[in-house]
Structures are given as structure tokens and as C-alpha cells.
C-alpha positions in Angstrom: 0.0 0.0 0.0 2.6 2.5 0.8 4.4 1.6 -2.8 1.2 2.7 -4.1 1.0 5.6 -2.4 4.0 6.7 -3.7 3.8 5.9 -7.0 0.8 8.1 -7.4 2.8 11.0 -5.7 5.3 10.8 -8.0 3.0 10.8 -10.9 1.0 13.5 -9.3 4.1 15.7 -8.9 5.0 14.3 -12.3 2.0 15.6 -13.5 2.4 19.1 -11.4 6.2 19.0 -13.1 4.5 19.0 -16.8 2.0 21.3 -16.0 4.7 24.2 -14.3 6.8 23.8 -17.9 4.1 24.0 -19.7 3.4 27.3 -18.0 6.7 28.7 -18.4 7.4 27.9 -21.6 3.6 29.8 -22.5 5.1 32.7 -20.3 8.3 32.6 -22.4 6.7 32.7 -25.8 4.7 35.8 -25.0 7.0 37.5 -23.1 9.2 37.3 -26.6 6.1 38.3 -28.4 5.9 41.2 -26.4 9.7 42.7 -26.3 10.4 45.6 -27.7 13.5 47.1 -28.1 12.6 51.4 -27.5 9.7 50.1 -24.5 11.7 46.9 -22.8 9.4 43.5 -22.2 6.1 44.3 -21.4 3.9 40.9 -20.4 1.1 43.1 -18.5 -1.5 46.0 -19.7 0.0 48.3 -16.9 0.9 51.1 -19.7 -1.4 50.4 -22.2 -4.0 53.0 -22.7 -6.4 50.6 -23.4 -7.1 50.1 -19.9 -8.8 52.3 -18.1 -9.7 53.2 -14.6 -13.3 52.3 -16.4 -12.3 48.9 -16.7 -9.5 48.5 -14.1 -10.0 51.5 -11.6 -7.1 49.6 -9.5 -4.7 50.5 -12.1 -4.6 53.9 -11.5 -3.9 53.5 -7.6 -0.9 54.9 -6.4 1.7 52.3 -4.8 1.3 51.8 -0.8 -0.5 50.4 1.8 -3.8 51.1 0.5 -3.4 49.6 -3.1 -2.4 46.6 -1.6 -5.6 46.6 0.5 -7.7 47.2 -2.6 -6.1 44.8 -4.8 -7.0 42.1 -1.6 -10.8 43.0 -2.1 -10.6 41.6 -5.5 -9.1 38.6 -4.0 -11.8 38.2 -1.8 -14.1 39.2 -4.1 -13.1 36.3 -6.2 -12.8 34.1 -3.3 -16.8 34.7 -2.3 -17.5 33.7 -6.1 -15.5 30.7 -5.7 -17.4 29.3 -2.3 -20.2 31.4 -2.2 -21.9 32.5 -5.5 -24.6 34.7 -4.3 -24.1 38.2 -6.1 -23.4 37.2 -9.7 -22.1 39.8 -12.6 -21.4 39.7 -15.8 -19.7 43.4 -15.6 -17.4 44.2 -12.8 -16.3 47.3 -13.4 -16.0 51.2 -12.5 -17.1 51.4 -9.4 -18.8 48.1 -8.9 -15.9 47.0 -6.1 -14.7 50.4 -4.1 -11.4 51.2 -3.6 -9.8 51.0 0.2 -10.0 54.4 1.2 -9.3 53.9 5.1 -8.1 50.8 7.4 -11.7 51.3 9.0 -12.8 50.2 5.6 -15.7 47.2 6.8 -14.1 44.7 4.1 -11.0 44.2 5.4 -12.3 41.4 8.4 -13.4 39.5 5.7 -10.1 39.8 4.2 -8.2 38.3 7.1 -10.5 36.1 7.5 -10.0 35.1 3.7 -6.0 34.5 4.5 -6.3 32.6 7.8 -8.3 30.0 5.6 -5.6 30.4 3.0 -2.8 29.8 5.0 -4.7 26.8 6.8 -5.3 25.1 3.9 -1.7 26.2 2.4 -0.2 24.3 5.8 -2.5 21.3 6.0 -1.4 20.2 2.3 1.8 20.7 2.9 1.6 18.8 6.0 -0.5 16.1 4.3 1.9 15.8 1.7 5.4 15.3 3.6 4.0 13.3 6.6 1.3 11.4 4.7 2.3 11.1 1.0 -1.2 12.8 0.9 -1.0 14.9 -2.7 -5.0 15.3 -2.9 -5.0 18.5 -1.0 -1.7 20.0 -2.7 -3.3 19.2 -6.3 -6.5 20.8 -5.1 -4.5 24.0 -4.4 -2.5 23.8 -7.5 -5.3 23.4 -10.0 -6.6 26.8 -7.9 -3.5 29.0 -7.9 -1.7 28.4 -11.0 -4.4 28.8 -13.4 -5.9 31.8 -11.3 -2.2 33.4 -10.9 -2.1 35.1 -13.9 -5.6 37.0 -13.4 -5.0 37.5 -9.5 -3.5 41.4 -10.5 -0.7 40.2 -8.6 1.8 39.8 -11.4 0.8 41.3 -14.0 -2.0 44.3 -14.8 -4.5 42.9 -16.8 -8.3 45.1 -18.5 -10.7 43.0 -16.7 -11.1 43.9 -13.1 -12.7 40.5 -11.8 -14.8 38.2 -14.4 -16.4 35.0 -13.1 -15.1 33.4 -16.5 -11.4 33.3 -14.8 -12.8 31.0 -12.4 -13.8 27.9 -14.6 -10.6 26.3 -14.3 -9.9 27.0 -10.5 -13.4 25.5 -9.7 -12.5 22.6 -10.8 -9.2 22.9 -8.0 -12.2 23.7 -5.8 -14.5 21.0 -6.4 -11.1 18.4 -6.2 -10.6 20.0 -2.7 -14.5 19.4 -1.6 -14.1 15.8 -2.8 -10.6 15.2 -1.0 -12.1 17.1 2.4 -15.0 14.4 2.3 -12.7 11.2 1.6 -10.5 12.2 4.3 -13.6 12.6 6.4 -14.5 9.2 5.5 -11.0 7.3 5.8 -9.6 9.6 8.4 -11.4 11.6 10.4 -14.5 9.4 10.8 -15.8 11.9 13.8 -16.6 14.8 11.4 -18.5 13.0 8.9 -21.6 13.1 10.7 -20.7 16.7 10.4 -19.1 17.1 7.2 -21.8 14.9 4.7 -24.6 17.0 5.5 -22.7 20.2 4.8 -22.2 19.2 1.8 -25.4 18.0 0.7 -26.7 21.4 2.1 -23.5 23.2 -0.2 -24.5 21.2 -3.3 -28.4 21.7 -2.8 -27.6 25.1 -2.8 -25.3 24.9 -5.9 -27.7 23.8 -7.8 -30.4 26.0 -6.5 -28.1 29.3 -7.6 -27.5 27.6 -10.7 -31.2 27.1 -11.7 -32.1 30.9 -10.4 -28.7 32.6 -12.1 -30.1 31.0 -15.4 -33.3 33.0 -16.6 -31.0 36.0 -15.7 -29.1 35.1 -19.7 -32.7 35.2 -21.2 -31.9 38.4 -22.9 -29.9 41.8 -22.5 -32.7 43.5 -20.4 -32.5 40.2 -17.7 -29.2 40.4 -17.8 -28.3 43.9 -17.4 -30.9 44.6 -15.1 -29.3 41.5 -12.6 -26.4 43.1 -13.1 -27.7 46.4 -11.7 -28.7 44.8 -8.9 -25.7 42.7 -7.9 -23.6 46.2 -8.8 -26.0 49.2 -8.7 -23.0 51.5 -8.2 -21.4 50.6 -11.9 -21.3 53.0 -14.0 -20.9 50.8 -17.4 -23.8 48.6 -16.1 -25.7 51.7 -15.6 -24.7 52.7 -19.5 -25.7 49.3 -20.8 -29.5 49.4 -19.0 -29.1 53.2 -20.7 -28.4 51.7 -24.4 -31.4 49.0 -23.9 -34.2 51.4 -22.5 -33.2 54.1 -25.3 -33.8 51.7 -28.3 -37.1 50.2 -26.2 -38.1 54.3 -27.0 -38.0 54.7 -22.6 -36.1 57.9 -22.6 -36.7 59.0 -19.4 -35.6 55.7 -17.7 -32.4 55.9 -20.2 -32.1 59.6 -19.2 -31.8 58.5 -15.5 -29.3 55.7 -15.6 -27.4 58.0 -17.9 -27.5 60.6 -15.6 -26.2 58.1 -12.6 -23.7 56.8 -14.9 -22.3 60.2 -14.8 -22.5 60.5 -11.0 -20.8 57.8 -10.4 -17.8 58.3 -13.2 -18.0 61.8 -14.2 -15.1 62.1 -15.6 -15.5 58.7 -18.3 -15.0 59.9 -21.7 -17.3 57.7 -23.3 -20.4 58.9 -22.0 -20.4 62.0 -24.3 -20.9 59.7 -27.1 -23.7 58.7 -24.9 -25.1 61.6 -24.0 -25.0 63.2 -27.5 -26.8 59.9 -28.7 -29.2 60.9 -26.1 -29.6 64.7 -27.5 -30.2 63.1 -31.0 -33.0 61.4 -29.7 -34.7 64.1 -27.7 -34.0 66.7 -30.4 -35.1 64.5 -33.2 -38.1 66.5 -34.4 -36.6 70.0 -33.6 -34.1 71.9 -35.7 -31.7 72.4 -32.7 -29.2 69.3 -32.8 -26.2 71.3 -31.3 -26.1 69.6 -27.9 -25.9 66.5 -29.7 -22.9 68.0 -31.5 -20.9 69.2 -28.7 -21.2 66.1 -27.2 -20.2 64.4 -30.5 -17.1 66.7 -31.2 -15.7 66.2 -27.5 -16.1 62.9 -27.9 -13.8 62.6 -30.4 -11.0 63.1 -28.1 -12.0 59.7 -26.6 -9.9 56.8 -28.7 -12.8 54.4 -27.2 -15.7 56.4 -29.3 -13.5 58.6 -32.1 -14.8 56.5 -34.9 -18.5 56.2 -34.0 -18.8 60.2 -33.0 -17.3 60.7 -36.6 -20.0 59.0 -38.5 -22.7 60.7 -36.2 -21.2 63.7 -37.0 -21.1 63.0 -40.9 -24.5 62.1 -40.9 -25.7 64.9 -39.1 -23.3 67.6 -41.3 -24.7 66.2 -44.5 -28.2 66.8 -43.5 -27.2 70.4 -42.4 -25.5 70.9 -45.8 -28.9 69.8 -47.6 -30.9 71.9 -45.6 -28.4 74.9 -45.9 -28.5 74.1 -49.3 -32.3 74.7 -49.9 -32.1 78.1 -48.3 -30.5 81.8 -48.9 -28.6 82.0 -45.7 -25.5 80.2 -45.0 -25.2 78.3 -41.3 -22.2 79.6 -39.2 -22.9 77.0 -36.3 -22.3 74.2 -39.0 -19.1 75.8 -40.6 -18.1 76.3 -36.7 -18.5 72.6 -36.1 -17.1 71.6 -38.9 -14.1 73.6 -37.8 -13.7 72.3 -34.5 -14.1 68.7 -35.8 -10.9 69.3 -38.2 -8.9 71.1 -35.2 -9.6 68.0 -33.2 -8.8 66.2 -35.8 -5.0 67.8 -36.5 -6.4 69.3 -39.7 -5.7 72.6 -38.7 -5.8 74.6 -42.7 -8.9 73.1 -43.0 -10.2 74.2 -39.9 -8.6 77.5 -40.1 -10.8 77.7 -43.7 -13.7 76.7 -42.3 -13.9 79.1 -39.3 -13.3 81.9 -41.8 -16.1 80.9 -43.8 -17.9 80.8 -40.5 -17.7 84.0 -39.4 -18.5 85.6 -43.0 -21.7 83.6 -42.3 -22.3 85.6 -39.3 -21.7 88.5 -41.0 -24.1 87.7 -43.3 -26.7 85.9 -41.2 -26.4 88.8 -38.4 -26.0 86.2 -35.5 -22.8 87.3 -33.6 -22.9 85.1 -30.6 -21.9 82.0 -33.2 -19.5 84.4 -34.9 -17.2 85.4 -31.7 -17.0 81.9 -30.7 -15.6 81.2 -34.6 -13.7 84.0 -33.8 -11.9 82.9 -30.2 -11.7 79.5 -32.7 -9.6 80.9 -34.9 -7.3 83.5 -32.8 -6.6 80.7 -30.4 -5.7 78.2 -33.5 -3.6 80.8 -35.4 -1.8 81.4 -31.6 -0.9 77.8 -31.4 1.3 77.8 -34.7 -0.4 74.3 -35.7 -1.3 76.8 -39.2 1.1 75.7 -41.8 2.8 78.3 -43.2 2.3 77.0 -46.9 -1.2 77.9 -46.3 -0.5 81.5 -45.5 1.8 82.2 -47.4 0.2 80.8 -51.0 -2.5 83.5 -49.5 -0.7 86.7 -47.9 -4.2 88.3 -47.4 -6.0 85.4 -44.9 -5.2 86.4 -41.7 -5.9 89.6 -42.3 -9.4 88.8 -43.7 -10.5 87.1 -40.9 -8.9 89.7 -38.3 -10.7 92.1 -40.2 -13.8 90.6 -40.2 -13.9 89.5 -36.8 -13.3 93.2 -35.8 -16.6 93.7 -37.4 -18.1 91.0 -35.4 -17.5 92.0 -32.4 -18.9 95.4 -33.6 -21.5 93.6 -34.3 -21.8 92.2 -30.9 -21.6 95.4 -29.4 -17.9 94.3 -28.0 -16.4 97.8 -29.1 -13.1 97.6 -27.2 -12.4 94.1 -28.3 -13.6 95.2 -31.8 -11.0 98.6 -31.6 -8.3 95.8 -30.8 -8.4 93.3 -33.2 -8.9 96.6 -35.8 -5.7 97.6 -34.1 -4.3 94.6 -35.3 -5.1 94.8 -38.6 -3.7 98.5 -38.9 -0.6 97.3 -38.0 -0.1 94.1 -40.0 -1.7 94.5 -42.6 -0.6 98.0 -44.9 -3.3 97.2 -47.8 -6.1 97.4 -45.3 -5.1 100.7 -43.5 -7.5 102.8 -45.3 -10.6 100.8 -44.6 -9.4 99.7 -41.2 -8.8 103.5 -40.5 -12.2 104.2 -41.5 -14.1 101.3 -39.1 -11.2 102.9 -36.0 -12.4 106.1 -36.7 -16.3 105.7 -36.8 -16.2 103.1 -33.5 -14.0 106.1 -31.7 -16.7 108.8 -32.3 -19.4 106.6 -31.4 -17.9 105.9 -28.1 -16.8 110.0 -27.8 -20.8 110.2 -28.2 -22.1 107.6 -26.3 -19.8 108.0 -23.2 -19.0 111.4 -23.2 -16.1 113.6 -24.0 -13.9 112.4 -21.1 -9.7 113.1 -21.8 -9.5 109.2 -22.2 -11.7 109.7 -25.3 -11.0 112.3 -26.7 -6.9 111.3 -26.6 -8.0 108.4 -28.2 -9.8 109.7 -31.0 -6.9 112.4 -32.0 -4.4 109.6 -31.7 -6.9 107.3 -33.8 -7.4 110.0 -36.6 -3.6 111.0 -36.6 -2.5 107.3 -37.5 -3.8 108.8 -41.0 -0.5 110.0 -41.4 1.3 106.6 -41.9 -1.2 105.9 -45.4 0.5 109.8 -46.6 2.8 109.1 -49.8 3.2 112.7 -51.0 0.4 114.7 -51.7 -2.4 114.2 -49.2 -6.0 113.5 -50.3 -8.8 115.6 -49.6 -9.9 112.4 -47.2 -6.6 112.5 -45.5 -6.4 116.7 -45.1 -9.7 116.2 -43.2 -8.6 113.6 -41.4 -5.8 115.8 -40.3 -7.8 119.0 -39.3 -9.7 116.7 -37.5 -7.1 115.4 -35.5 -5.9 119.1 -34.5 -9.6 119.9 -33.2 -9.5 116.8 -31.2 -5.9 117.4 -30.2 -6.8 121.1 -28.9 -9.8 119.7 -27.2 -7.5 117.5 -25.0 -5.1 120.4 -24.2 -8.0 121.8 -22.8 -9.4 119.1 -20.7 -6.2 117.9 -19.8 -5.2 121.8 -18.3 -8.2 122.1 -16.6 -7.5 118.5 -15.0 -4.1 119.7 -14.2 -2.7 116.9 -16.1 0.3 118.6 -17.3 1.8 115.7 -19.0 -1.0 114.6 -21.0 -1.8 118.3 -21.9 2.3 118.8 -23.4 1.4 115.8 -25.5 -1.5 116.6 -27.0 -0.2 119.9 -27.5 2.8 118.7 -28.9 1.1 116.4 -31.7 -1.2 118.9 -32.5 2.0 121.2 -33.7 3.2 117.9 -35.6 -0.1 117.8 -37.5 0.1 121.6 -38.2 3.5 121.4 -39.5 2.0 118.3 -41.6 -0.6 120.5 -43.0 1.6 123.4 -44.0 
């Protein structure tokens, strides 16, 4: 008998001997498959931008004490799964298991309680094995650890946070260690069997009875999700899924809410603005006003998850726009705006930068300056960033001025007169075949301010200096235009000697005074 006994220890560590080089010559291949010589060997997903704290919030811990706390609740987690199946998911994710936030944190109990079983059963098989030649409870162990190793998040990072699929295999290490614990009842510890056979006729009665009950659950997606919900109300991607089912059932106010808690729960998950613009679409279907659904298209296209599938929303809505701008006389400066920002986003920044200007000559022409100053922050913070290649502006000198020029003229428009004096400013100065018309807009905002807010020295300084600037476009002769420009400028000029004298503002006063003698020697 003992020969026996040792012959099937050696075939079981035989077996155990196969099975380990197996594994490491599987760990070999893909650690080769994954070396690469500017990033080193990478095996695990820890850098891979695939995985996100949507799938994997553990990943994004920072290293200490309570990463390793959190990373044991997914142990135990697993563990419960293993011996007691009660709350089933098919979606374990974001934030279905909370992170360990505190050592008060009401898990951790179970989580010692988890390792003194560990450990027990860790000692008794090594104990059964060396003084008994016992291998049952050692195999049991190994057909649970090795095969579960590689998801336990110990060694490597892997996308999926806990899956009950990872199991299969370790269940059937489980099941060998329910069979050995009731043979060694029966052979060697004859006192607990009175104990131990009814436990597990209760254990496998209620096996079977989860089993039967987790079933309808996989009936369909609505069975499915909604168990889900309730074994992990707090995920956001279960919430997201329930959202997707109830929206094409036509339920938009359920969809709306488990959208909106999806978003309470992971606010800051990129995906859900493909989501939430999908939502818009709906809502807005019989109205003309799809831009919610846009926004939430176009910032979704920073998301690598949704890029491709807010694209061809996108497309399909901008081709209906262009049919209905089509049929009419005005053109739409929210859909050339849109169309700009999804180039920009899109690292086709001539193309945007053409699109924006024919934006804002739309709001021009449409009159509707709200859409035209956002085009217009569009395009100064685009031609800021240098991303305009320079081919572009230079196989057409006059494009920047253009649109500077006519986004001075929206924010006129707008009734933004400082900004619109600025950005005139602008032009003036970098752009020499403009000066005459640009001179004309300065002049005509200036007077309308010196009229509207009084004839204070700020104003009146600023609309001598404005008409002055008249002298830069003199080559020669001066035209009529330009002489009355000029006498204009020295009635202004005078007018702020005298307010700035009776002010006492001697400085201000000598300048005026001083530039009005320039003008006058102009003139002569």
C-alpha cells in the first residue's frame, strides 16, 4: 500500500512537473512576443492606454499600503465567487468594487478572515503531503493557484477587473478539494463525517439552486443587465448598458436617469459624451436644434474608445445640415463652426482655419454674432498655437488679415467695441493694404464711443491719436480724405489740451499739445 501511495505521488508531482513547464514555456513565448527594443518587455496592460480606470479602476492607484488593501478585495471578491456565488455579474467594473480608502474600511475582516483559511489550507497540504504522501489536497490547491495566478492582478495588470469566466478552471481545484475534504472525512477523520456529509449535501443543494435561479438571468440583454444592476448598482458601465437598452425600447426618461447616474458615479468617463450626445439626437429629433448632440459628439472625439463612432454621427448629421443649408439663402455659421472644430480636433488645422473663416463671413451675413465670436476665439486661439502651416499663409498673404478684419466687425456687431478697436488695431498694424478701410471702421467706433460716453480726456486722446494714425497711409500729396482727417485730428488734439489743463494733467496736456504742432506742420 505504501508503494502505491508513492507511486501516485510521483505521478501526481510528475503531472504538477509538466504542468509548471508547460506554463513557463507559455510565459516565455509571450514575453518574446511582447519585447520591444525602444519600451523593454512588457507581459502586462499596466501602460497600455487601453485600460482604463473604467475597466481596471485599481490600475490607476498609487503604490502603498492602500493599493495593496484594494487589490485584496478583489481577491476576496473572487474568493466569495469561488465558495459562495450569491451576487453574480457579468460586468465588474468602474465602481462596482470600491477602492480602500481607510483601514476602518468594513471589508478588510473579511479579508483576514480570507487569508487565515488560505494559509490553513496552504499548511494542511503541505503537512498532508510530507507526513502522509497525501497529494490530494496539494493538487487541489494547484489546479486553484496556478491557473488563477495570472488574473489574481498580482503579477501582471491585466483590463478586466474581476470576471467570473477566470474561475472555470480554478473551480474545478475547488470541487477536487470538496471531494478530498469528504474522503478524508470518511478514511480519516471518521468523527466529522456526521458533520461534514450533511454540509455538503446542504453546499451542493444550494449549488444547484443558484445555478437554476442565475439562469433566466441570460434570457436576454434586459434580464441580464438589469441583474447586473442589482448585484452592482453603483457601476457605471452597467448603468450605461441598462441606458443603451431602454433608449432603443423608446424609454427615454428611464435611459435619461441611468445616464445621468452613470455620470454621478464616473463623471469624468469619456465615453459617456458619445452617450449623452446619442441621447440629445433622440430628444431633439423633431426640432431643428441638434447642437447639444454636436458638442457632445465633437468632444467625444478626443475619446480613442468612441472617435470612430462620434465621426460617423457627426457626418450624418453635417450632411443633412448641408442639404438643408442648401435649400435656403442663408448660409449656417454653427455648421461651418462645427465643422471647424471637428478638423482642429482632428490635426487638420488649414482646413479648420478655412472653415472658421467661412464661419464667421456667415455671421456676418446671417447677423447672429454670438456664433461668430466663438468662430472668432476658434480661430485667434488656432492661429496662436502655430499648428497653421505656413504653406497655407503664405500661398494667400491676405488670410489672416481677412478674418482679423472681419472678426473686428463681429465683435462690432456684438456690441464688444473695445475688443472690436483691438483686433482693428491689429489689422492696422499688420496688414498696410487694409489701413485705409481699417482706419475708416477705427475712426467711426471712436466717435461713437466720444458720443455715447461722453467727451472724457480718455476719449478724446483716443480719438486724435486714432485720426492721426492717417498720417502713416500719406505718400506725397495728401488726399482731400486724409487733409480732413488731419484737421480733424488738430480739433481733437486742442480739445485734450484743454481738458487735460483744466484736469491739471500737465503731461497729458504737453502731449496733445505737442502732436497737434506735428499735425500743423504736416498740413503746412
Amino acid at each position: 500500500e505504501n508503494s502505491k501511495t508513492t507511486f501516485n505521488l510521483c505521478n501526481a508531482l510528475c503531472v504538477s512537473v509538466i504542468f509548471a513547464m508547460i506554463s513557463l514555456l507559455y510565459l516565455t513565448i509571450r514575453a518574446w512576443l511582447c519585447l520591444s527594443d525602444e519600451e523593454g518587455l512588457k507581459v502586462g496592460l499596466g501602460d497600455s492606454q487601453l485600460v482604463r480606470k473604467t475597466e481596471n479602476p485599481y490600475k490607476v492607484l498609487e503604490p502603498g499600503l492602500f493599493k495593496v488593501l484594494s487589490l485584496q478585495i478583489i481577491l476576496l471578491k473572487y474568493f466569495e465567487l469561488m465558495v459562495i456565488p450569491t451576487w453574480l455579474s457579468c460586468e465588474y467594473s468602474f465602481n462596482c468594487l470600491p477602492m480602500v480608502n481607510s483601514i476602518f474600511d468594513n471589508r478588510l475582516p473579511l479579508v483576514c478572515l480570507m487569508h487565515v483559511v488560505f494559509w490553513f489550507l496552504i499548511f494542511f497540504s503541505i503537512y498532508k503531503l510530507v507526513h502522509n504522501r497525501d497529494g490530494g489536497f496539494a493538487m487541489a490547491l494547484v489546479w486553484i493557484g496556478i491557473p488563477f495566478s495570472p488574473s489574481s492582478h498580482i503579477f501582471v495588470t491585466i483590463g478586466t477587473l474581476v470576471a467570473e469566466r477566470l474561475l472555470y478552471i480554478p473551480s474545478i481545484g475547488f470541487a477536487l478539494l470538496v471531494a478530498r475534504t469528504w474522503g478524508y472525512t470518511n478514511t480519516r477523520a471518521k468523527k466529522l463525517k456526521r458533520i461534514v456529509e450533511p454540509v455538503l449535501v446542504v453546499l451542493i443543494a444550494w449549488y444547484v439552486h443558484l445555478t437554476i435561479s442565475r439562469v433566466p438571468d441570460w434570457l436576454d440583454d434586459k434580464s441580464l443587465f438589469a441583474a447586473n444592476l442589482k448585484s452592482c448598482p453603483q457601476s457605471a458601465k452597467s448603468n450605461t448598458q441598462y441606458h443603451q437598452l431602454l433608449l432603443r425600447e423608446g424609454n427615454i426618461t428611464g435611459a435619461k436617469l441611468h445616464l445621468e447616474k452613470a455620470r454621478s458615479i464616473h463623471p469624468d468617463w469619456c465615453d459617456l459624451d458619445l452617450y449623452f450626445g446619442s441621447m440629445a439626437l433622440v430628444e431633439k429629433l423633431t426640432r431643428d436644434n441638434l447642437q447639444e448632440a454636436v458638442d457632445c459628439f465633437i468632444k467625444s472625439l478626443t475619446c480613442l474608445h468612441t472617435a470612430n463612432s462620434a465621426m460617423d454621427k457627426l457626418q450624418t448629421i453635417f450632411i443633412e445640415r448641408k442639404k438643408l443649408e442648401a435649400g435656403g439663402n442663408v448660409k449656417d455659421p454653427s455648421l461651418y463652426y462645427d465643422v471647424g472644430r471637428v478638423n482642429q480636433i482632428t490635426m487638420n488645422y488649414d482646413q479648420a482655419l478655412l472653415d472658421y473663416k467661412q464661419g464667421i463671413l456667415a455671421a456676418l451675413e446671417a447677423h447672429t454674432p454670438a456664433v461668430g465670436v466663438k468662430i472668432v476665439s476658434k480661430v485667434f486661439d488656432l492661429l496662436k498655437s502655430g499648428n497653421v502651416s505656413q504653406s497655407l499663409l503664405q500661398s494667400d498673404p491676405t488670410l489672416e488679415c481677412q478674418i482679423r478684419f472681419s472678426s473686428a466687425k463681429l465683435y462690432k456687431l456684438a456690441k464688444e467695441y473695445r475688443r472690436a478697436l483691438a483686433t482693428y488695431d491689429e489689422v492696422f498694424t499688420l496688414c498696410k493694404f487694409a489701413r485705409p478701410g481699417t482706419l475708416s471702421e477705427m475712426v467711426q467706433l471712436r466717435l461713437f464711443l466720444l458720443e455715447t460716453e461722453g467727451e472724457t480726456l480718455e476719449n478724446v486722446q483716443a480719438v486724435a491719436d486714432t485720426l492721426a494714425r492717417v498720417l502713416a497711409l500719406i505718400d506725397g500729396k495728401p488726399s482731400d480724405v486724409q487733409v480732413e482727417y488731419l484737421q480733424a485730428a488738430k480739433r481733437q488734439y486742442l480739445q485734450c489740451v484743454s481738458i487735460a489743463s483744466a484736469s491739471r494733467e500737465r503731461e497729458i496736456a504737453s502731449a496733445c499739445l505737442e502732436k497737434h504742432n506735428m499735425i500743423e506742420n504736416a498740413l503746412s
